[in-house]
C-alpha positions in Angstrom: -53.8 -141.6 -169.9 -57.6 -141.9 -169.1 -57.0 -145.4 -168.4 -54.2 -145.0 -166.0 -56.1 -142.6 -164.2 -59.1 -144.8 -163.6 -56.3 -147.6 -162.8 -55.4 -145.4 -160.0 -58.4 -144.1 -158.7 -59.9 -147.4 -158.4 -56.7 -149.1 -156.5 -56.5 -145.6 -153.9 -60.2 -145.8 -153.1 -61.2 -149.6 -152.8 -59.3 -149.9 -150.0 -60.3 -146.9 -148.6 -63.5 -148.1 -148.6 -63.3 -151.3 -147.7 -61.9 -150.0 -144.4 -65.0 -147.9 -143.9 -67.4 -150.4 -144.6 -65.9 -152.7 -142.2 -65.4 -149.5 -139.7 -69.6 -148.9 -140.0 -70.5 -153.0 -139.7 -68.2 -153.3 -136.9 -70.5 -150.2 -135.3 -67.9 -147.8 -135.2 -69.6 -144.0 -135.2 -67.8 -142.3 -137.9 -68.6 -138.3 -138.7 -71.5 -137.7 -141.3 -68.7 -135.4 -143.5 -66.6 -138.3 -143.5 -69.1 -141.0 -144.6 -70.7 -138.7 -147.0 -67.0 -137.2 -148.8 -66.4 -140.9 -149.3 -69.5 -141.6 -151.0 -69.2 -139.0 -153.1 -65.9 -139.9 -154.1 -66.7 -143.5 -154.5 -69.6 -142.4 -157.3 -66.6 -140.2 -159.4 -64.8 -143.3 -159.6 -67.2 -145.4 -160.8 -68.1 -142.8 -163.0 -64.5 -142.3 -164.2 -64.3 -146.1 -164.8 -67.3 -146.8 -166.5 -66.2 -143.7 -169.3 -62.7 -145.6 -169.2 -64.2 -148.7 -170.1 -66.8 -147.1 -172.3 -64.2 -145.8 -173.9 -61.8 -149.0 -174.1 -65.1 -151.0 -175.4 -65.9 -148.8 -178.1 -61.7 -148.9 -179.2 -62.5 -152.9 -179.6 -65.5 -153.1 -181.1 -64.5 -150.7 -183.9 -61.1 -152.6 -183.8 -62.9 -155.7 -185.3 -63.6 -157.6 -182.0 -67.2 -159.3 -181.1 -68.9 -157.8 -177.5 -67.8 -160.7 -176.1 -64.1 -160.4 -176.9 -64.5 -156.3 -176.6 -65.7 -156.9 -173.1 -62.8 -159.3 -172.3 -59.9 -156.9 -174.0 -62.0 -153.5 -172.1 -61.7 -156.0 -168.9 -58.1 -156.5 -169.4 -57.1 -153.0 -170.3 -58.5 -151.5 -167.3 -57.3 -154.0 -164.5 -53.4 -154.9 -164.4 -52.3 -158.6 -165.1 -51.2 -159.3 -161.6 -54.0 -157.7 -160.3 -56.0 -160.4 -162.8 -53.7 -163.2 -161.9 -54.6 -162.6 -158.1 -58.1 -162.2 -158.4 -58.2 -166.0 -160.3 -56.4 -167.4 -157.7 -58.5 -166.5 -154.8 -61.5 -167.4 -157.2 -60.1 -171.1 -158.0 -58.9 -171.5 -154.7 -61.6 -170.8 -152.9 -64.3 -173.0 -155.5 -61.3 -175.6 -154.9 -63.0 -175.8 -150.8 -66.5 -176.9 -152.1 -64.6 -179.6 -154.7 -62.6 -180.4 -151.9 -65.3 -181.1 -149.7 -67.2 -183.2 -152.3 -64.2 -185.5 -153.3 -64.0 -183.7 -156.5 -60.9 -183.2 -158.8 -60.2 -180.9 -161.4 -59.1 -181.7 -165.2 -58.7 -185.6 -164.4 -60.3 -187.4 -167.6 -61.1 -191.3 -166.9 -58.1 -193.3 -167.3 -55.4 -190.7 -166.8 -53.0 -191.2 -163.9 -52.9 -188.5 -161.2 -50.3 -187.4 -159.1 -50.7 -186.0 -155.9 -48.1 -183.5 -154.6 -49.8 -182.0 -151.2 -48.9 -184.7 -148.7 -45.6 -183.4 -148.2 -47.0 -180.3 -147.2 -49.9 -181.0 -145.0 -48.4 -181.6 -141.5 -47.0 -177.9 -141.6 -50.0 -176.2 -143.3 -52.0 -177.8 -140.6 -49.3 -176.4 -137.9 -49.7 -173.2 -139.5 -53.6 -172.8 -139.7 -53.5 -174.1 -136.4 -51.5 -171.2 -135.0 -52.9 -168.9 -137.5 -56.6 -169.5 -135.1 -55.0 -169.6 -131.9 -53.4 -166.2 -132.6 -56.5 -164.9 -133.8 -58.9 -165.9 -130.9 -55.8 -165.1 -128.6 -55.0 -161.3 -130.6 -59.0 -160.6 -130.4 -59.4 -161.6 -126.7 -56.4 -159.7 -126.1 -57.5 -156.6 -127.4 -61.4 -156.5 -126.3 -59.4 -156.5 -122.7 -57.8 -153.6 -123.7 -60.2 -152.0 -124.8 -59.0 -151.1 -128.5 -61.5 -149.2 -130.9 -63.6 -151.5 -132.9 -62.3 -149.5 -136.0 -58.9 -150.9 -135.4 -59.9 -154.4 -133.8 -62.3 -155.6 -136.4 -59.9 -154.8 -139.6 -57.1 -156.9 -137.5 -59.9 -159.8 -137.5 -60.9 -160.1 -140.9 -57.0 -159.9 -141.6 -56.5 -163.1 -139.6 -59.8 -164.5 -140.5 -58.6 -164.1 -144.1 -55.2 -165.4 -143.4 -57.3 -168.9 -142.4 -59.4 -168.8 -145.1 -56.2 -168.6 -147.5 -54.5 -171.2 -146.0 -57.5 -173.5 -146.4 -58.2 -172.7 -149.8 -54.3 -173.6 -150.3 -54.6 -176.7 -149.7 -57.6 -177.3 -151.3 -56.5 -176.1 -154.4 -53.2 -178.1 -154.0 -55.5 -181.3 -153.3 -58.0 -180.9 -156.3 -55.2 -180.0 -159.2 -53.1 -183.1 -159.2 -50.2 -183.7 -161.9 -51.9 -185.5 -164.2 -50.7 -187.9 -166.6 -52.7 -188.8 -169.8 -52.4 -190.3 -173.1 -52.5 -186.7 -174.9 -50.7 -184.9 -172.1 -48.7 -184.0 -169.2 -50.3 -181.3 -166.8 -47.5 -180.2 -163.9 -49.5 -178.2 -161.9 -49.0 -176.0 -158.0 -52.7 -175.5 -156.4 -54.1 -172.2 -158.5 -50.9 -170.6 -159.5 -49.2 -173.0 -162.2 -51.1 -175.4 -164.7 -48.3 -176.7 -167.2 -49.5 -178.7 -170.3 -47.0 -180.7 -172.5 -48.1 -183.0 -175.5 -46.6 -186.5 -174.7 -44.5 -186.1 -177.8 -42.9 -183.6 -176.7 -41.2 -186.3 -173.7 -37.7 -186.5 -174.4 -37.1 -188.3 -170.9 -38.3 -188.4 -167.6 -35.7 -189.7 -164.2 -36.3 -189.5 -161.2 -33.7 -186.8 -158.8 -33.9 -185.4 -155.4 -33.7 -181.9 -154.6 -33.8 -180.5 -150.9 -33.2 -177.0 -150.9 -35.4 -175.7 -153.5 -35.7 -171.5 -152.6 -38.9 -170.7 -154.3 -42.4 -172.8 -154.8 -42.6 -171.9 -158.6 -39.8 -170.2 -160.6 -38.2 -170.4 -164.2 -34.3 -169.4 -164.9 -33.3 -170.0 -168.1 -35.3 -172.3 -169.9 -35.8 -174.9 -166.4 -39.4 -174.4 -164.6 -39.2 -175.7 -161.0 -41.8 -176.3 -159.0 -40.9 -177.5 -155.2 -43.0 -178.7 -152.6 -41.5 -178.2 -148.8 -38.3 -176.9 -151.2 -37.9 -180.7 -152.7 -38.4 -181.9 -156.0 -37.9 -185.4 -157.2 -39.2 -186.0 -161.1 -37.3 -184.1 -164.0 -38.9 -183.9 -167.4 -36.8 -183.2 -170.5 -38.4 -182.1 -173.7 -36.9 -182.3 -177.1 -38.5 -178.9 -177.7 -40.2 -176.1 -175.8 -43.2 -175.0 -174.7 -44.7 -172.2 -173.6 -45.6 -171.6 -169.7 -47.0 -169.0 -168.3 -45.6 -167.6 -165.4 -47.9 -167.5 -162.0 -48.2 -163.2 -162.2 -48.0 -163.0 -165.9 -45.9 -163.2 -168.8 -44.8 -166.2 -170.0 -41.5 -168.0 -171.2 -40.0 -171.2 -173.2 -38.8 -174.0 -171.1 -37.5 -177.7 -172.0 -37.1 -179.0 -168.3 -39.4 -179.2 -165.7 -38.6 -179.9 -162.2 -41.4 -181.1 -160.4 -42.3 -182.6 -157.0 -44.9 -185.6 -156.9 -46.0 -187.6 -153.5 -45.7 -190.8 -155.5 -42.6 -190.6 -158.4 -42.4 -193.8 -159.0 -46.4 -193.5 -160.5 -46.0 -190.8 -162.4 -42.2 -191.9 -164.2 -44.5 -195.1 -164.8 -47.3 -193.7 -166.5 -44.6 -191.5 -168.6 -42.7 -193.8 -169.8 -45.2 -196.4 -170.3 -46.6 -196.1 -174.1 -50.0 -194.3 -174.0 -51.6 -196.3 -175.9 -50.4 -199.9 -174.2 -53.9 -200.4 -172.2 -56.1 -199.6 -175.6 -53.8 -202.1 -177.1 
């Protein structure tokens, strides 16, 4: 109950606060009652979490765990999974700008074939960050003229800056995660959100399809994960048994087909059904 609590408290008054903090940088003259009952509250709630995860840490550590692994589980128990999930994603996509910029890749060991899948989607992510600045210098103009309070212009800012940072960090992360093809492995991968490993012996066969009218970027019915690019997908990977993916907010499931896009098909369906141990040979 304790825990569910803090859950709560935290995810009422973060925002809450944010929105004040941006209220007093952005100059805004807010009541001394009202900067001061917020204060206040924000100290219960750290108070209220730190006995939470007080309380969470000393359940592990008499549970058998190290601190380490105490601190992970107390971690865990007090934020949600998809809370987690989204928090990892802005992190990886955002380090994905810096590896981006310095012609970096992620998880692509010498030798092993990559497959890029984010050239399909460039021209309109470009289209869309484009408008995405011209709506916010044009929205922000706009209401300076009107002369709308700072404490409702500047939120509407960092909104749309955010919304440009995002779409940035996209395609960055789509750009440094590649499919890659190895001699140990298959990684199918989507930016942040989806990293798919499959042992090469787990291959049944590998064709090449095309599929236009894909509905989601990443989903799994039954036991087939799909994960479309501009709604197309052109590899399909069938296993002889399954393995275990884990799904972009949490849980997991078992799948034995995997519906993939990739830039180049014909690279990858090479490197796959090429033996992968024909160049050590």
């Amino acid at each position: 109950m304790m825990v569910r609590i803090a859950r709560a408290a935290l995810f009422t008054v973060f925002p809450a606060e944010l929105l004040l903090m941006i209220c007093l940088v952005s100059g805004v003259a807010l009541p001394g009652y009202v900067v001061w009952t917020a204060e206040t509250v924000v100290v219960l709630v750290f108070a209220l979490e730190a006995a939470a995860a007080y309380r969470l840490f000393r359940a592990n550590r008499r549970g058998g765990a190290d601190r380490r692994a105490a601190l992970r589980l107390t971690y865990h128990g007090l934020v949600p999974t998809k809370v987690r999930k989204i928090m990892e994603f802005e992190a990886k996509a955002t380090v994905s700008v810096f590896l981006w910029i310095a012609r970096r890749r992620v998880g692509v060991p010498p030798g092993a074939t990559a497959g890029s899948y984010a050239r399909e989607q460039v021209t309109m992510l470009v289209l869309i960050i484009f408008v995405t600045v011209i709506e916010t210098v044009g929205l922000d103009l706009l209401l300076v003229a009107f002369g709308v309070p700072d404490a409702v212009r500047v939120p509407i800012l960092v909104a749309d800056l955010y919304g440009i940072v995002f779409g940035v960090a996209f395609g960055a992360a789509c750009v440094t995660r590649p499919h890659v093809v190895s001699a140990e492995e298959l990684r199918v991968r989507y930016g942040a959100y989806l990293d798919v490993r499959v042992p090469r012996d787990l291959i049944a066969s590998v064709r090449p399809t095309r599929g236009y009218n894909e509905r989601s970027m990443v989903s799994i019915v039954g036991d087939v994960l799909t994960a479309a690019v501009s709604s197309q997908v052109n590899l399909v990977v069938e296993l002889n048994a399954p393995v275990t993916v884990e799904r972009p907010l949490g849980g997991s499931a078992d799948v034995t087909t995997l519906r993939f896009f990739a830039d180049d098909p014909r690279l990858l369906l090479n490197a796959l059904t090429t033996s992968p141990y024909a160049s050590a040979a």
